[in-house]
C-alpha positions, 0 to 999 in steps of 0.5 A: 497463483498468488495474490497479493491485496493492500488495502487503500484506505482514504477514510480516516478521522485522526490523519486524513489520507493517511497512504498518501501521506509523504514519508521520508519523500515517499507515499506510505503505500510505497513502502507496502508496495516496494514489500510485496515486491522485494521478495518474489512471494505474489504473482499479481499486486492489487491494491483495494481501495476501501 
């Protein structure tokens, strides 16, 4: 079993809400999660809110 953790961090002090954020119309942690994804490596997906 393979576990994938991405971290969510909220607390930042230059750019607040950072995995939030809209980027190209879409949330940055998107494009973390569409990563872990796109290969078939992880059985499970956790994203850890920090």
């Amino acid at each position: 079993m393979r576990l994938a953790l991405i971290p969510l961090r909220f607390v930042n002090n230059i750019l607040k809400n950072k995995n939030l954020f809209d980027f190209y119309e879409k949330p940055t942690i998107c494009y973390a999660l569409n990563a872990a994804k796109k290969y078939f490596l992880f059985d499970n997906i956790c994203i850890t809110i920090v």
